[in-house]
N, CA, C and O atoms as a GROMACS GRO file, in nm:
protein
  560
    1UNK      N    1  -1.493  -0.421  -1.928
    1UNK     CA    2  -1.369  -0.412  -1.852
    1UNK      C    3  -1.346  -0.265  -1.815
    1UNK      O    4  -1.364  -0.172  -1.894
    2UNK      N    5  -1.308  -0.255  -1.704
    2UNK     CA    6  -1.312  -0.104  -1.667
    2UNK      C    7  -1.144  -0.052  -1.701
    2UNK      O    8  -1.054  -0.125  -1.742
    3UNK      N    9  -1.132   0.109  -1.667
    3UNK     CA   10  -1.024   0.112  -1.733
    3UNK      C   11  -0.924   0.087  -1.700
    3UNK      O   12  -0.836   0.105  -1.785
    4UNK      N   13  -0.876   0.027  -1.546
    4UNK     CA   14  -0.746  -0.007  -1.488
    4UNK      C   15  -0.718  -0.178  -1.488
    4UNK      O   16  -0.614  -0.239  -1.463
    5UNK      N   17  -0.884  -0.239  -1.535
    5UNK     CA   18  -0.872  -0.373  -1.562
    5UNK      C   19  -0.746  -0.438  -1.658
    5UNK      O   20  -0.666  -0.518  -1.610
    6UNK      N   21  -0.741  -0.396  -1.787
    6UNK     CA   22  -0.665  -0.355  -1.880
    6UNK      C   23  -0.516  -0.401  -1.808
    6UNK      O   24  -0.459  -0.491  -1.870
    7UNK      N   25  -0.451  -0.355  -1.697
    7UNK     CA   26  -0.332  -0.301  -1.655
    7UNK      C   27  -0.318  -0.425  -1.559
    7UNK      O   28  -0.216  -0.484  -1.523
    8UNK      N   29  -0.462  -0.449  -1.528
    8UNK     CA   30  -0.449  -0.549  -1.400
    8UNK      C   31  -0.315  -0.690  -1.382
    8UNK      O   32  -0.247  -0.709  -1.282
    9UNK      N   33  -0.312  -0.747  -1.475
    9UNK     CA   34  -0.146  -0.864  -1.493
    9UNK      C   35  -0.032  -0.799  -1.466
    9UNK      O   36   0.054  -0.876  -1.423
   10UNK      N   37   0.007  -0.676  -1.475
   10UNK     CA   38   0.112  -0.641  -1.495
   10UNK      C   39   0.134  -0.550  -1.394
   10UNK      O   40   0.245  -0.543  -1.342
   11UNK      N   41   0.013  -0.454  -1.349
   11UNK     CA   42   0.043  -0.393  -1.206
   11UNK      C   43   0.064  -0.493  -1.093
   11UNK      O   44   0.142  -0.474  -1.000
   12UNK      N   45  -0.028  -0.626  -1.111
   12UNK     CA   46   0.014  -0.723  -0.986
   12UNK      C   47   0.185  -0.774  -1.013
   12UNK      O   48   0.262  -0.780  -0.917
   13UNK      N   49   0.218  -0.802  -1.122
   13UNK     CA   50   0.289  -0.837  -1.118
   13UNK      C   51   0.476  -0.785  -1.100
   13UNK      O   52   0.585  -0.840  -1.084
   14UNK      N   53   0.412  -0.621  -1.121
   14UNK     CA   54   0.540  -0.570  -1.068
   14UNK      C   55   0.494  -0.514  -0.931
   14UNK      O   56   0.555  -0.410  -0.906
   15UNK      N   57   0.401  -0.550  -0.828
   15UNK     CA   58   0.406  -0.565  -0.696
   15UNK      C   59   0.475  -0.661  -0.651
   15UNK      O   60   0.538  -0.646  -0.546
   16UNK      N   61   0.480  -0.820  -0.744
   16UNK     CA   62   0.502  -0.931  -0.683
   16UNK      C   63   0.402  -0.943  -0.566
   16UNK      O   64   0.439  -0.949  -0.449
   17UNK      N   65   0.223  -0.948  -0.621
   17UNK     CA   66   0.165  -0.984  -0.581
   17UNK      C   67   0.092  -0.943  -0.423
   17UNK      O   68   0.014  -1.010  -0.355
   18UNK      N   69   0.147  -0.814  -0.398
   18UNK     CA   70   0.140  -0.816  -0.287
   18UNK      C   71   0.054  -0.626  -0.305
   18UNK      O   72   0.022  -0.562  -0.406
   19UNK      N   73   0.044  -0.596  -0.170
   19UNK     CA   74  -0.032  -0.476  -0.148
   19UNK      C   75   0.105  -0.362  -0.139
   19UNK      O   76   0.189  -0.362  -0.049
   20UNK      N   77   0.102  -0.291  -0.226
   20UNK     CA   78   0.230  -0.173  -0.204
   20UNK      C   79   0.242  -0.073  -0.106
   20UNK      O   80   0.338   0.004  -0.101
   21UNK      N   81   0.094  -0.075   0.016
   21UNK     CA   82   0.094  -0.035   0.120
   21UNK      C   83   0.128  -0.081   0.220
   21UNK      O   84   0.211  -0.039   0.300
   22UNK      N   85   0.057  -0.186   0.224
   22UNK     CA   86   0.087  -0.290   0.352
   22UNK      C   87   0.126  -0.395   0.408
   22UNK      O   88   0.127  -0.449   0.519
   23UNK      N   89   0.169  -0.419   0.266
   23UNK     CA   90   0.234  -0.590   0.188
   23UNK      C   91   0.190  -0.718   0.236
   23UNK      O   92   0.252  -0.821   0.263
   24UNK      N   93   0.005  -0.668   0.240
   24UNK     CA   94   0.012  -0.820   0.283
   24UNK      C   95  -0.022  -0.880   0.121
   24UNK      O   96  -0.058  -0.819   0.020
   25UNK      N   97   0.009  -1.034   0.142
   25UNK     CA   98  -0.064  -1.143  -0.003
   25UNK      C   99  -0.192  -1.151  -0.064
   25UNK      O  100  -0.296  -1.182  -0.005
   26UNK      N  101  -0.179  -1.113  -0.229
   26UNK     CA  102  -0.328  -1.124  -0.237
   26UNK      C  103  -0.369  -1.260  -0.245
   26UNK      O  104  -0.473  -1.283  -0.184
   27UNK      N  105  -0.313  -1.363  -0.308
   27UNK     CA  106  -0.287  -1.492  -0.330
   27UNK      C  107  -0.292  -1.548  -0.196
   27UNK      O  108  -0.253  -1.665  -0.198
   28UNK      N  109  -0.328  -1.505  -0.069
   28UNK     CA  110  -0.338  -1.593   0.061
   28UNK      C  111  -0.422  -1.490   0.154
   28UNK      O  112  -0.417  -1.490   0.277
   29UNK      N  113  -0.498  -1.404   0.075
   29UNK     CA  114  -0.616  -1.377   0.158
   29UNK      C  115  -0.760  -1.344   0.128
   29UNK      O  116  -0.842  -1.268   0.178
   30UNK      N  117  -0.763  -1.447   0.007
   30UNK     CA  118  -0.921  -1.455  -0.047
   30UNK      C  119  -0.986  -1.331  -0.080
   30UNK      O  120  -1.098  -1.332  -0.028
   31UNK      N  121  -0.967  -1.232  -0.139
   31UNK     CA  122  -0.989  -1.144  -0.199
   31UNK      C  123  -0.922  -1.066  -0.268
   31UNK      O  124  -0.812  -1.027  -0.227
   32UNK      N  125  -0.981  -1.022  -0.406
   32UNK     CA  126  -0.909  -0.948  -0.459
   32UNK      C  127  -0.825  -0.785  -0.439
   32UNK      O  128  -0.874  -0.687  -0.383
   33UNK      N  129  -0.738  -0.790  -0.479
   33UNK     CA  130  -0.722  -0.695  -0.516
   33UNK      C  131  -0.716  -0.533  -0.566
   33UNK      O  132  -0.762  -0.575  -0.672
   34UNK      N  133  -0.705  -0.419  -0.584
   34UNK     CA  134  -0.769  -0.340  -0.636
   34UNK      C  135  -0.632  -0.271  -0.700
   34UNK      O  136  -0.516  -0.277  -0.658
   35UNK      N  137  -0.688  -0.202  -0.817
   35UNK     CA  138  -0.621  -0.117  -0.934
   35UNK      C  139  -0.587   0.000  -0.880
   35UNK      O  140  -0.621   0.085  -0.962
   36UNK      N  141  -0.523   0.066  -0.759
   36UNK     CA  142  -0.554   0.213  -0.761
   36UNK      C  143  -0.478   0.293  -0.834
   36UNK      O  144  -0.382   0.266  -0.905
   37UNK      N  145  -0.533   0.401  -0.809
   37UNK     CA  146  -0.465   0.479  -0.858
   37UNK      C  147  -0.384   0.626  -0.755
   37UNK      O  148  -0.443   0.714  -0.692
   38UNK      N  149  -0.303   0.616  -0.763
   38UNK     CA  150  -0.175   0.651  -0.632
   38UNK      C  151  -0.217   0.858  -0.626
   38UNK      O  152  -0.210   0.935  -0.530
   39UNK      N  153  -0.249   0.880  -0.741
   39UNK     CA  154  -0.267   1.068  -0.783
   39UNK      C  155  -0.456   0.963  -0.817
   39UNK      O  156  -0.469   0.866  -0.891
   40UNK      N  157  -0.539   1.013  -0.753
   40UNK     CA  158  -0.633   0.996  -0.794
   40UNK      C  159  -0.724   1.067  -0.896
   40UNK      O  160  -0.743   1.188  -0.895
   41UNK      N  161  -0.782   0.973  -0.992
   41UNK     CA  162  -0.855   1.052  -1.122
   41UNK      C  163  -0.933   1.192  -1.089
   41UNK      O  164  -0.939   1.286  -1.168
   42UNK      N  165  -0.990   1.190  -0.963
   42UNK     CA  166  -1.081   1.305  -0.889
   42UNK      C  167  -0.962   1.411  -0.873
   42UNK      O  168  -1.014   1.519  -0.846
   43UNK      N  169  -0.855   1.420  -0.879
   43UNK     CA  170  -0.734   1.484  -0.838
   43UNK      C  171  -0.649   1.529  -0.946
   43UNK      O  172  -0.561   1.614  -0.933
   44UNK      N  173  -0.687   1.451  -1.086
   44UNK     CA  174  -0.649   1.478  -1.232
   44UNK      C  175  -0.534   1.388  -1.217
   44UNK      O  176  -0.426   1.430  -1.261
   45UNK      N  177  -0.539   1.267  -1.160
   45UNK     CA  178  -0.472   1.160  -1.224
   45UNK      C  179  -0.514   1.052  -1.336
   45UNK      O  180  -0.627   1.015  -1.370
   46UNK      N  181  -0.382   1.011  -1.383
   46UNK     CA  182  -0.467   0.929  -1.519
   46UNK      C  183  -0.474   0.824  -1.508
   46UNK      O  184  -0.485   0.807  -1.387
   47UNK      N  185  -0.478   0.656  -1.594
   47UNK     CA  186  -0.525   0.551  -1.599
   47UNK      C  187  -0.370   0.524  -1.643
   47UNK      O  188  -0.387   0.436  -1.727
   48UNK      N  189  -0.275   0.540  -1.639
   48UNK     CA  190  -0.131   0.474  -1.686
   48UNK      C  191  -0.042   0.416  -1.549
   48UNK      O  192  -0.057   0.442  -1.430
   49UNK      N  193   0.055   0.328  -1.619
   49UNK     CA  194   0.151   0.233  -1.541
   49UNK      C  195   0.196   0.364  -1.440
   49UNK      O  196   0.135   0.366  -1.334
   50UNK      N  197   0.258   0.431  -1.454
   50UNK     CA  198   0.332   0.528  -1.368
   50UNK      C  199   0.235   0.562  -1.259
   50UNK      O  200   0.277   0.605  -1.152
   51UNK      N  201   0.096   0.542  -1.283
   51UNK     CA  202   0.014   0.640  -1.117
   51UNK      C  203  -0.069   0.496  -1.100
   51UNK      O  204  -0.174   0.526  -1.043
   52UNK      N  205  -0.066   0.381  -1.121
   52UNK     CA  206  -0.164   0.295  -1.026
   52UNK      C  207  -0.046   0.178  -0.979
   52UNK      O  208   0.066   0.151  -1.021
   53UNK      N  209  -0.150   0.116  -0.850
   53UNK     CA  210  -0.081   0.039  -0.792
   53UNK      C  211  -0.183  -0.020  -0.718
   53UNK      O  212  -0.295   0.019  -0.683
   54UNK      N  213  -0.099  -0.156  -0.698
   54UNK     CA  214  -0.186  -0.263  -0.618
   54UNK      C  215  -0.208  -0.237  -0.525
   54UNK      O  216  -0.135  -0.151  -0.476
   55UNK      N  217  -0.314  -0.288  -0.449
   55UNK     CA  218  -0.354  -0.230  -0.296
   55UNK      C  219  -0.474  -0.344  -0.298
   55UNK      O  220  -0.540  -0.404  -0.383
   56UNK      N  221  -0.459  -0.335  -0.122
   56UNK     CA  222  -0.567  -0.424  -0.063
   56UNK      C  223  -0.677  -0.353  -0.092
   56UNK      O  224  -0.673  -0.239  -0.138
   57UNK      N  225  -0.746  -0.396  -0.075
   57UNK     CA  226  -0.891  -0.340  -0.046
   57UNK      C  227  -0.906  -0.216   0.077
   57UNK      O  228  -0.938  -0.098   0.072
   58UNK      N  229  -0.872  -0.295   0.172
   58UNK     CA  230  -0.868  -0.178   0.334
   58UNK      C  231  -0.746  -0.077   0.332
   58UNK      O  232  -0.748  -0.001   0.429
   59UNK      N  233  -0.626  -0.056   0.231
   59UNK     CA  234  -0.560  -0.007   0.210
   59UNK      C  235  -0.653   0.087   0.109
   59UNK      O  236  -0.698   0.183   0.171
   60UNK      N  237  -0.679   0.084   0.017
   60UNK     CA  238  -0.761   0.151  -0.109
   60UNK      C  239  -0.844   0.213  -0.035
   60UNK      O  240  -0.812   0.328  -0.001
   61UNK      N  241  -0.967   0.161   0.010
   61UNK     CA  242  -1.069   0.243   0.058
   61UNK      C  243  -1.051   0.279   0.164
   61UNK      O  244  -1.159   0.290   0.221
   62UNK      N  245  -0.948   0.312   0.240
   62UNK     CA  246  -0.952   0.387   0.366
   62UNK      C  247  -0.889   0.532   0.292
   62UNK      O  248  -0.908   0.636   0.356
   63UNK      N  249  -0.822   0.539   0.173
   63UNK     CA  250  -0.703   0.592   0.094
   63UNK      C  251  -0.809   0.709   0.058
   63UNK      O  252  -0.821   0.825   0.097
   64UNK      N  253  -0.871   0.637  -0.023
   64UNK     CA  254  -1.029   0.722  -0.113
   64UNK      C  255  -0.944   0.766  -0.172
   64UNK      O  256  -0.832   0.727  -0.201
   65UNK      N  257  -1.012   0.872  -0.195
   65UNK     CA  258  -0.942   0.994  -0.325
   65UNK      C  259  -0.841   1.108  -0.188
   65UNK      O  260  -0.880   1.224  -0.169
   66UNK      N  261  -0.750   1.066  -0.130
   66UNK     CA  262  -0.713   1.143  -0.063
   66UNK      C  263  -0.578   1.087  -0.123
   66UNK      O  264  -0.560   0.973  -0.165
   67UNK      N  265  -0.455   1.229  -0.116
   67UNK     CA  266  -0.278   1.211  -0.160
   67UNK      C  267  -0.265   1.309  -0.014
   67UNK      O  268  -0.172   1.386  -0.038
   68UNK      N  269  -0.309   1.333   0.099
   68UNK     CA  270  -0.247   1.350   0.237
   68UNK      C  271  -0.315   1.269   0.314
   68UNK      O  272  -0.406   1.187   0.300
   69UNK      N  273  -0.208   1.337   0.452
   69UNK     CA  274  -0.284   1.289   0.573
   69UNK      C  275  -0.185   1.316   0.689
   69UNK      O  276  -0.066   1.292   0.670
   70UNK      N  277  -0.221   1.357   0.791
   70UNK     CA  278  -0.161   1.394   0.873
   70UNK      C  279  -0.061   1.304   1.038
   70UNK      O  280  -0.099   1.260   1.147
   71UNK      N  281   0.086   1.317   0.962
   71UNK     CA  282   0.188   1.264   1.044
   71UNK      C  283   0.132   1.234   1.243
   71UNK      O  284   0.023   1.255   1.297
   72UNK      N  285   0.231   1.191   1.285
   72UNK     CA  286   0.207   1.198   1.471
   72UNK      C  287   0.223   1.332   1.491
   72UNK      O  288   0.169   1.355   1.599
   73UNK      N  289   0.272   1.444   1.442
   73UNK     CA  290   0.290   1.599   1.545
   73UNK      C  291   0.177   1.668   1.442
   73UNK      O  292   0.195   1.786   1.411
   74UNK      N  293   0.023   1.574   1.370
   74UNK     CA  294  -0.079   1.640   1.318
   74UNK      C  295   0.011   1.748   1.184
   74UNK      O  296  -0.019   1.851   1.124
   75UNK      N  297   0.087   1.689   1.185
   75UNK     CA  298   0.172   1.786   1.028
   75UNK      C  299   0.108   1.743   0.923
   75UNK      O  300   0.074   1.626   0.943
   76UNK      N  301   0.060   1.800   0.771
   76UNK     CA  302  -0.014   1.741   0.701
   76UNK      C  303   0.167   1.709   0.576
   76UNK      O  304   0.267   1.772   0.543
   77UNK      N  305   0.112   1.590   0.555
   77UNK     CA  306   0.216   1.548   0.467
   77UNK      C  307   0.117   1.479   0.338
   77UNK      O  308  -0.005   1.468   0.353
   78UNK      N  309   0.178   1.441   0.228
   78UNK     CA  310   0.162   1.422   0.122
   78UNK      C  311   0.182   1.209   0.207
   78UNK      O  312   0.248   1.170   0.303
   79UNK      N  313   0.110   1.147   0.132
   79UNK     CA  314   0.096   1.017   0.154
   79UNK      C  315   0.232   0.922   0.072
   79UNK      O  316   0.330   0.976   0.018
   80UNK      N  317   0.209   0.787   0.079
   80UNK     CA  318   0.364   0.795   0.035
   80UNK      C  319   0.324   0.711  -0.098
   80UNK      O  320   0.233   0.627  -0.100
   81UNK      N  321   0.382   0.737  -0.180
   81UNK     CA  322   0.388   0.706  -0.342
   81UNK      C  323   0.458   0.606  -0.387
   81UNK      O  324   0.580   0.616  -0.397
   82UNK      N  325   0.381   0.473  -0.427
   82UNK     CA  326   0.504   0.375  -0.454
   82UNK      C  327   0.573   0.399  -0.633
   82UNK      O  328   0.680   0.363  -0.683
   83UNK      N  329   0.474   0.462  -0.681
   83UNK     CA  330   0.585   0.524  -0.790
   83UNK      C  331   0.704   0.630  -0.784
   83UNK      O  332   0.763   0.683  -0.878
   84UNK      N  333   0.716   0.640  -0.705
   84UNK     CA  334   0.857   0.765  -0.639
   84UNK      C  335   1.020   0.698  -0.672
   84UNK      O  336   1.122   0.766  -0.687
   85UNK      N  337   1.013   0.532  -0.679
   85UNK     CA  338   1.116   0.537  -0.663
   85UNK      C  339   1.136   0.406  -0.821
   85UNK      O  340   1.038   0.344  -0.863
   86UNK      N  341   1.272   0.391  -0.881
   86UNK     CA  342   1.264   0.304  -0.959
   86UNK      C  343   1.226   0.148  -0.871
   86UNK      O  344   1.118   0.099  -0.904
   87UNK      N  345   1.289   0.087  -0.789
   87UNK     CA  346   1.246   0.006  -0.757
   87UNK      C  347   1.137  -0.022  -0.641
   87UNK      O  348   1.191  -0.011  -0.532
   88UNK      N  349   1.049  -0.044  -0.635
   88UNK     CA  350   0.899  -0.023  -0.574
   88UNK      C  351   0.953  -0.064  -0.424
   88UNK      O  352   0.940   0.010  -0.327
   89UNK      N  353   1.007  -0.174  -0.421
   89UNK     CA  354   1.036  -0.221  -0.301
   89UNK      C  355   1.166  -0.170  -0.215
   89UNK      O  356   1.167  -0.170  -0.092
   90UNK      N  357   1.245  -0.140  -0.274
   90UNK     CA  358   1.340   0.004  -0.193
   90UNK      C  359   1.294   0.106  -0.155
   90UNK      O  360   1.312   0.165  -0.049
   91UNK      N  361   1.238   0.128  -0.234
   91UNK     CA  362   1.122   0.294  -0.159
   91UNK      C  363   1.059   0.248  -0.028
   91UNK      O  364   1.078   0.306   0.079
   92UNK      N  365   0.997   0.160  -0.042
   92UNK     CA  366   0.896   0.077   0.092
   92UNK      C  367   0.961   0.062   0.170
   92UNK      O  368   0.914   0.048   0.283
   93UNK      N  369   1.119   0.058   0.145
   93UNK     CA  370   1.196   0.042   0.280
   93UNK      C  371   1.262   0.144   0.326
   93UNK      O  372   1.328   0.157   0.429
   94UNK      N  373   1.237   0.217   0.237
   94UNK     CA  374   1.261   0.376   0.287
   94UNK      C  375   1.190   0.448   0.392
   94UNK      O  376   1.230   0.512   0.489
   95UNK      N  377   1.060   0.419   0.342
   95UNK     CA  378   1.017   0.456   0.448
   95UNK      C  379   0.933   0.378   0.567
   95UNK      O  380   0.885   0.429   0.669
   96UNK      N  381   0.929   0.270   0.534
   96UNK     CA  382   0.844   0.163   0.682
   96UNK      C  383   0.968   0.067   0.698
   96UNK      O  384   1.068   0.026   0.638
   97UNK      N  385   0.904   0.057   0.807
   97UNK     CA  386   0.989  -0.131   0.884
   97UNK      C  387   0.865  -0.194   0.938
   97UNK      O  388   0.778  -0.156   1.016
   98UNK      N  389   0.894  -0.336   0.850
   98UNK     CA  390   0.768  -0.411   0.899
   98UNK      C  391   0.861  -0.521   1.005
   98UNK      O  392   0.962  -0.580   0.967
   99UNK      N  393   0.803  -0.531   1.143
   99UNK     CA  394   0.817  -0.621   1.236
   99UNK      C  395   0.770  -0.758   1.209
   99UNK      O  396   0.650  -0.785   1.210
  100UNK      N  397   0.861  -0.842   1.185
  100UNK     CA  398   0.840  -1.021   1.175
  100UNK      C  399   0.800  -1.053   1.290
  100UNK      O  400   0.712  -1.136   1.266
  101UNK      N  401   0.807  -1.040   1.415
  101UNK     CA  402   0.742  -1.044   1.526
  101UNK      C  403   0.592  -0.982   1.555
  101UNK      O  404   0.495  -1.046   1.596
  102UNK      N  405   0.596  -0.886   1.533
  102UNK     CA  406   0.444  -0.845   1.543
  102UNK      C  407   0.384  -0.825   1.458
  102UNK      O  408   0.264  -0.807   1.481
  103UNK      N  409   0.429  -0.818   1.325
  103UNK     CA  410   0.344  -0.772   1.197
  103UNK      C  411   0.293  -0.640   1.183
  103UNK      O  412   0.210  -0.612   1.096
  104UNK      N  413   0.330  -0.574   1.249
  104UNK     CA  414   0.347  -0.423   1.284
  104UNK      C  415   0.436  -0.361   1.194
  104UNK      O  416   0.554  -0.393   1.178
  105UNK      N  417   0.358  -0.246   1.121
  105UNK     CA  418   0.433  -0.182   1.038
  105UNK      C  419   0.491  -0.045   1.121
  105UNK      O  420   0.418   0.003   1.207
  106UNK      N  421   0.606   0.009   1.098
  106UNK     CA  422   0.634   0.159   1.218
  106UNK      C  423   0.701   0.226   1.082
  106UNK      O  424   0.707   0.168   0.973
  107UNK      N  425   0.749   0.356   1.110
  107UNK     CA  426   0.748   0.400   1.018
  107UNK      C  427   0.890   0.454   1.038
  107UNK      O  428   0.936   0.473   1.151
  108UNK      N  429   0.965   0.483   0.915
  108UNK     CA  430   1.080   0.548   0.926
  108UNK      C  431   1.112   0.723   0.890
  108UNK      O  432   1.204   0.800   0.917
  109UNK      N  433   0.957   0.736   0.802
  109UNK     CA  434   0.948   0.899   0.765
  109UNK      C  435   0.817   0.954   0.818
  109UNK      O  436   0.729   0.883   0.868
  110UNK      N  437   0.811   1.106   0.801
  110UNK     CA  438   0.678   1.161   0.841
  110UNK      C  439   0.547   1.120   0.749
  110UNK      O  440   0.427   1.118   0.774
  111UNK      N  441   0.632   1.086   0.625
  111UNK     CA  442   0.583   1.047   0.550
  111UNK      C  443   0.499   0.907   0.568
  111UNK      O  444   0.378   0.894   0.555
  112UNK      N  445   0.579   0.826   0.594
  112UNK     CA  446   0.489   0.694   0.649
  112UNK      C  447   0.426   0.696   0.774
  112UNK      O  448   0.358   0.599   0.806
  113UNK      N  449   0.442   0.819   0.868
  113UNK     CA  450   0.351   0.808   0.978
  113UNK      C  451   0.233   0.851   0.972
  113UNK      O  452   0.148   0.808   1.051
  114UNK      N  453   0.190   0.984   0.840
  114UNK     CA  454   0.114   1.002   0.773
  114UNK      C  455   0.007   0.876   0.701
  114UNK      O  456  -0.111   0.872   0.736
  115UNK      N  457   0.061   0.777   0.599
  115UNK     CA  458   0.022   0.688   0.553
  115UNK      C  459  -0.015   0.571   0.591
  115UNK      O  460  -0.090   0.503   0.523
  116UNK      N  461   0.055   0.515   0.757
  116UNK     CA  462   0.042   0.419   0.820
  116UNK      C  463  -0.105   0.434   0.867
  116UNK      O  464  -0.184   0.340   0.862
  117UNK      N  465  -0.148   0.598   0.927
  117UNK     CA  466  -0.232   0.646   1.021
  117UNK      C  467  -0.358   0.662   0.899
  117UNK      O  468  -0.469   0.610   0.893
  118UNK      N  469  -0.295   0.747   0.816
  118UNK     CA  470  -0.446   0.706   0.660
  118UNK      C  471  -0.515   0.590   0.653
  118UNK      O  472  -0.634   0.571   0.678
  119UNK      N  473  -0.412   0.496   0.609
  119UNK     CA  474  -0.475   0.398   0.573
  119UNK      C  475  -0.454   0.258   0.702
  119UNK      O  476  -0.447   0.135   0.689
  120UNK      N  477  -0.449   0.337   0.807
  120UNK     CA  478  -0.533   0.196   0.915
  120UNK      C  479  -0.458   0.081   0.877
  120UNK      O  480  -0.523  -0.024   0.872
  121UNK      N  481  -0.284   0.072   0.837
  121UNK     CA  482  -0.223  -0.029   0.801
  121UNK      C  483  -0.209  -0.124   0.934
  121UNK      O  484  -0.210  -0.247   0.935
  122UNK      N  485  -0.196  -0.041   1.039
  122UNK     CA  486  -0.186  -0.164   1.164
  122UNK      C  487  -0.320  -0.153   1.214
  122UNK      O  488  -0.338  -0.099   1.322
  123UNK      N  489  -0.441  -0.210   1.130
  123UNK     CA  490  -0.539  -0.231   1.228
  123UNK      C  491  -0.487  -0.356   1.264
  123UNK      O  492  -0.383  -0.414   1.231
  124UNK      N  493  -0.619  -0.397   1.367
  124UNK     CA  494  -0.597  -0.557   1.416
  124UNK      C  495  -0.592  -0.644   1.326
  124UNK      O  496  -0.493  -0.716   1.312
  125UNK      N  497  -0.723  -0.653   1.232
  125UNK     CA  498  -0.723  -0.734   1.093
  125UNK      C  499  -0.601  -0.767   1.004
  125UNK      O  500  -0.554  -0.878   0.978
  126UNK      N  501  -0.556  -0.634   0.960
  126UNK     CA  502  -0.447  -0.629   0.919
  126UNK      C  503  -0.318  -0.675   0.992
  126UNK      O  504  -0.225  -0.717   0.923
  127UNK      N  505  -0.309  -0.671   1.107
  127UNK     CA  506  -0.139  -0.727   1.158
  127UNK      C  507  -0.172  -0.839   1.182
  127UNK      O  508  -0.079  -0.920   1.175
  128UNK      N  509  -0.291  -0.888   1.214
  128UNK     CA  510  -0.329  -1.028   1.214
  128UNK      C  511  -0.304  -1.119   1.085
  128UNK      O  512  -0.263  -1.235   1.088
  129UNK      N  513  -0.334  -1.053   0.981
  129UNK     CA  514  -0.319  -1.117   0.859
  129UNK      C  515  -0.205  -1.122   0.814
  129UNK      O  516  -0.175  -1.209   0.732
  130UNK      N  517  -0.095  -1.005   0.869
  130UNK     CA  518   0.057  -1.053   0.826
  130UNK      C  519   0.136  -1.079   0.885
  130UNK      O  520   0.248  -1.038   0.857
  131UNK      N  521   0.115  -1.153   0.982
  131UNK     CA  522   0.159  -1.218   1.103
  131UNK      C  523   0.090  -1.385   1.029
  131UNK      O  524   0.139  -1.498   1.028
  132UNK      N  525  -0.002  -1.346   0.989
  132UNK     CA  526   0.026  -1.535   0.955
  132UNK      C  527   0.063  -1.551   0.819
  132UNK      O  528   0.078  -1.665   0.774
  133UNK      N  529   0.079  -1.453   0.750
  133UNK     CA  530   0.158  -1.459   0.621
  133UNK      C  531   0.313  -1.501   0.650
  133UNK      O  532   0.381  -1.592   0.602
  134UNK      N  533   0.350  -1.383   0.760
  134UNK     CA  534   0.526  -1.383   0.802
  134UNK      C  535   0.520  -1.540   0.855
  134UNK      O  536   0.605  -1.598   0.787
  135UNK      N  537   0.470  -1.617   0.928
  135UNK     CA  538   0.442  -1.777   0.982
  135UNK      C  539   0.461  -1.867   0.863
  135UNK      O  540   0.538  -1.961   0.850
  136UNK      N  541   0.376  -1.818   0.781
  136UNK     CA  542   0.379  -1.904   0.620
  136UNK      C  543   0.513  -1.887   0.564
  136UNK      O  544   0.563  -1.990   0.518
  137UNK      N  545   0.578  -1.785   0.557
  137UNK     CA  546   0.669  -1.754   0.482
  137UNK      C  547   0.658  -1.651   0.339
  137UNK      O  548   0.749  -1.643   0.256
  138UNK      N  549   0.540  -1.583   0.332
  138UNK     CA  550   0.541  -1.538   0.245
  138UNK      C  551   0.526  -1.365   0.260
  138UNK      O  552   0.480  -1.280   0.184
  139UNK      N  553   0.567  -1.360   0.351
  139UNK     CA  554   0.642  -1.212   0.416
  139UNK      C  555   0.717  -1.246   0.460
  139UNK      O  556   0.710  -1.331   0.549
  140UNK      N  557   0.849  -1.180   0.407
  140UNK     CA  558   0.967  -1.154   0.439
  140UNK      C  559   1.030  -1.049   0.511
  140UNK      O  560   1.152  -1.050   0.528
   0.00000   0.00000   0.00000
């Protein structure tokens, strides 16, 4: 078992199952999951509840070991942290608005225009996939 395996029940489960980047379902898109870690170990982050978080796969590895990335006016900002706030899902609305119509995530800080543009949250794949999640009902 590797070392974020360990954590794995309980990081999904204070996501409520979902990707803390891009919120799409892991439970309705046939693949797992991943453990990340938000301050990456290459970066001198550690293996505890406070620095990992759920993430898709195409969220994670577009992420790598990177904590920037650069906003729309090319400003380099710090990426956005779902441990920042006590409740995971108020923070997320701090800084994105996800469109029920298009499944389009836009952003409300420099911060998420940074993170949207990192991690390739509105590719096609991706708004495609939460666009039929939002259809299902399991984006809200």
């Amino acid at each position: 078992m590797s070392g974020t395996e360990g954590f794995r029940q309980i990081v999904a489960a204070r996501a409520g199952g979902t990707c803390e980047y891009c919120r799409l379902v892991e439970a309705a898109t046939g693949v797992t999951f991943h453990i990340e870690h938000v301050k990456p170990v290459s970066l001198g982050g550690r293996t505890v509840m406070g620095n990992l978080a759920l993430s898709c796969p195409g969220c994670n590895l577009a992420k790598g070991d990177r904590i920037e990335g650069t906003d729309n006016n090319d400003q380099i900002r710090l990426l956005f942290d779902p441990r920042d706030f006590e409740s995971t899902y108020l923070g997320w609305h701090l800084h994105f608005i996800l469109n029920s119509k298009t499944g389009l995530i836009a952003p409300r800080t420099p911060t998420a225009e940074a993170t949207i543009r990192m991690l390739r949250m509105n590719s096609a794949n991706r708004v495609f996939a939460r666009k039929l999640q939002i259809r299902a009902g399991l984006i809200g």
